[in-house]
C-alpha positions as CSV (number, residue, x, y, z in Angstrom):
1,X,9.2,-18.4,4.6
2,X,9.6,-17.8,8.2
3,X,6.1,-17.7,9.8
4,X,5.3,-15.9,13.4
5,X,3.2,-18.1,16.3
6,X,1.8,-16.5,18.8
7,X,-0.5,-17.5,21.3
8,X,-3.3,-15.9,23.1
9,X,-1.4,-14.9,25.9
10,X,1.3,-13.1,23.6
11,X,-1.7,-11.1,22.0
12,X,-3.2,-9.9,25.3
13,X,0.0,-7.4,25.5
14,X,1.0,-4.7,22.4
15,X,3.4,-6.4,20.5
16,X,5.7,-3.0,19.2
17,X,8.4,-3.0,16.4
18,X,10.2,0.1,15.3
19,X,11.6,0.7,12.0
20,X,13.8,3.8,11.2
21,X,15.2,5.5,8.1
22,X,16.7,8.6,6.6
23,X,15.8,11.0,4.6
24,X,17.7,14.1,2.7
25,X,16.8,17.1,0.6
26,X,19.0,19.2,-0.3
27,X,16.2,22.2,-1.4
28,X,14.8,20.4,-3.8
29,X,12.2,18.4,-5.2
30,X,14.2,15.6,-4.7
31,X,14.3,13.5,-1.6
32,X,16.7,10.6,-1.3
33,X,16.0,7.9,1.5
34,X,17.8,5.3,2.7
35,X,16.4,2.9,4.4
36,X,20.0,1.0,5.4
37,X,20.4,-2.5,4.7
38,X,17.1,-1.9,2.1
39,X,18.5,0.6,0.0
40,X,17.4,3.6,-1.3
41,X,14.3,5.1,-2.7
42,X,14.1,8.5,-4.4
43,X,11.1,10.5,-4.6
44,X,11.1,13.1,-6.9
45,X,8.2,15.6,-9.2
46,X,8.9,15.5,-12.6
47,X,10.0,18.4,-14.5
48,X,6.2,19.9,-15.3
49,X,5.9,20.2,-11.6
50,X,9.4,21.8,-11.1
51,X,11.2,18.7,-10.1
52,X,13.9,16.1,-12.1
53,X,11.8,13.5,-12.3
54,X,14.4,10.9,-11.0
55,X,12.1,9.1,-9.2
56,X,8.3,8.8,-8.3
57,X,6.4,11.5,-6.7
58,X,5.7,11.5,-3.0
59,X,1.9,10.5,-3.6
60,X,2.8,7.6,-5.9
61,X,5.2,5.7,-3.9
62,X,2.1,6.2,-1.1
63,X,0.3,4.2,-3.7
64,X,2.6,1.7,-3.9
65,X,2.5,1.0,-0.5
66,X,-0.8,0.4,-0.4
67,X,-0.4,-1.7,-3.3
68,X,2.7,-3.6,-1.9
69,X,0.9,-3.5,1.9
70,X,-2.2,-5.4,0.6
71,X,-0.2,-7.9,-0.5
72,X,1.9,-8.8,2.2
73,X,-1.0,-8.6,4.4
74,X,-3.0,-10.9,1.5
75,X,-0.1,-13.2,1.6
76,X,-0.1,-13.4,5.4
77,X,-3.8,-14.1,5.7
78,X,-3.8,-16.4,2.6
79,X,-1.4,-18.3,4.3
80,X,-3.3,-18.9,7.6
81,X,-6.7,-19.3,5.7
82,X,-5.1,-21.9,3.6
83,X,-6.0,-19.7,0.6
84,X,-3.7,-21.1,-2.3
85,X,-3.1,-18.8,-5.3
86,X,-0.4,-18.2,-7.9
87,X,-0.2,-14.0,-8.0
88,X,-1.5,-10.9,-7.7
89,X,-1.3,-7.8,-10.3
90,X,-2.2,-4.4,-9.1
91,X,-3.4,-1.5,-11.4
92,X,-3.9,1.3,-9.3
93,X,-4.5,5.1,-9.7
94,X,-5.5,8.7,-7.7
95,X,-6.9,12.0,-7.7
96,X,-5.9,15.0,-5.7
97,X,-6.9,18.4,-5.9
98,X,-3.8,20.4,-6.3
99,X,-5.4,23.4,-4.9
100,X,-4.9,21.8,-1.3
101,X,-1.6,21.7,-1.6
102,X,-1.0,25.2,-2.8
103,X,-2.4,26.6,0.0
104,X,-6.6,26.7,-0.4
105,X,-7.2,26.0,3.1
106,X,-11.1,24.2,2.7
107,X,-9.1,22.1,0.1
108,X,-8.2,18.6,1.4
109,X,-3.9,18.6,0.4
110,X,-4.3,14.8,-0.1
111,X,-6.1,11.9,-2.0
112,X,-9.3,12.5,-3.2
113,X,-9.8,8.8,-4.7
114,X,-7.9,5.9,-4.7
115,X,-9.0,3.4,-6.8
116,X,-7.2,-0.1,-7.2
117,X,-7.8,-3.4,-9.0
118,X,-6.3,-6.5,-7.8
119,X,-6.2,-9.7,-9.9
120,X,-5.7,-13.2,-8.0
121,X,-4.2,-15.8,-10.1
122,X,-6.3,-18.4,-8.6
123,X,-8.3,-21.8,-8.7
124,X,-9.9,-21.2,-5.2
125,X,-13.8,-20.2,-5.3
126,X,-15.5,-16.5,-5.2
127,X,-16.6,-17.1,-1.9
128,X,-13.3,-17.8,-0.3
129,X,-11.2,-14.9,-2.0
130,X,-14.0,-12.6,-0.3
131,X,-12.7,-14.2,3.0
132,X,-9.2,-13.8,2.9
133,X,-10.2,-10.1,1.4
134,X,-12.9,-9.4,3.8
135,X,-9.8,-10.3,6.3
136,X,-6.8,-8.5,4.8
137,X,-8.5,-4.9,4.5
138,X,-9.6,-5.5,8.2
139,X,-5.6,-6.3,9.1
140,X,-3.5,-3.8,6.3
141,X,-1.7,-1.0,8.1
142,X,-2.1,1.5,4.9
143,X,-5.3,0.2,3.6
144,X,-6.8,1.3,7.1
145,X,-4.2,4.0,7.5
146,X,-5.6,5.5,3.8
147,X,-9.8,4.7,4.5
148,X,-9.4,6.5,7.9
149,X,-8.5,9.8,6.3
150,X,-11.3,9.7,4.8
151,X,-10.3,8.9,1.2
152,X,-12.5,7.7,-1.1
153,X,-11.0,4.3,-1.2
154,X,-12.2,1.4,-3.4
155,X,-10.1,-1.8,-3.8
156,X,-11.6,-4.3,-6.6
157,X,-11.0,-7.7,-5.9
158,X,-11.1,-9.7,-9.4
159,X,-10.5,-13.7,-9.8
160,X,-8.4,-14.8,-12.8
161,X,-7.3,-18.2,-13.9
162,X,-3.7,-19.1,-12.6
163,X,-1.4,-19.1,-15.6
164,X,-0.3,-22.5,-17.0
């Protein structure tokens, strides 16, 4: 694993990446996006909602960012906090009020909740997984990107026993 140094001279000045990909819908639920070299991803409504249900809904594979953000940026901080751990599982759900989205303006069109609970396969003490969590929501582009719209956001940080 390739890890970035930078000093404090290299942090005084924005540090800016750009990522790009494409998208296509063809009129209908369906949106296919390639992301090059990464693949493809297919968002998709299922069939009760008038789509084919190839893939997950918009909303969902929001969700899974988060869940796949927190633990990149869990890994990264982990890393410099010398935070050992085996895993982490991620159950995580939502609630919208589909009226937003059909056109009730005083209806907020996104996430009502999100609640997620992450297990830690770990050995390390209570005390220091509430660091390196304290830390990563303070760092995670979605986390922050989710709690400053103003969902009700609540991640649940729970120690388990590594396995084996």
């Amino acid at each position: 694993m390739a890890t970035e140094v930078t000093s404090d001279d290299q942090m005084a000045e924005p540090i800016i990446r750009r990522k790009t990909l494409t998208a296509q819908n063809d009129a209908t639920m369906m949106t296919i996006i390639d992301f090059g070299e990464h693949g493809h991803v297919v968002t998709d409504e299922p069939l009760a909602h008038g789509g084919s249900g190839e893939g997950p809904s918009p909303l969902q594979t929001v969700l899974a960012a988060l869940c796949g953000c927190e633990g990149v940026t869990f890994r990264r901080t982990a890393s410099e906090m010398g935070f050992e751990y085996d895993s982490i599982t991620f159950e995580a759900e939502y609630t919208i009020d589909i009226r937003g989205r059909m056109g009730k303006r005083d209806v907020r069109p996104h996430f009502q909740t999100i609640r997620v609970e992450a297990k830690v396969a770990t050995d390390e003490p209570e005390e220091r997984l509430a660091e390196v969590v304290e830390e990563t929501e303070r760092r995670c582009p979605v986390f922050n990107l989710v709690s400053d719209a103003g969902v009700d956001l609540v991640v649940r940080w729970v120690r388990t026993s590594p396995a084996g």
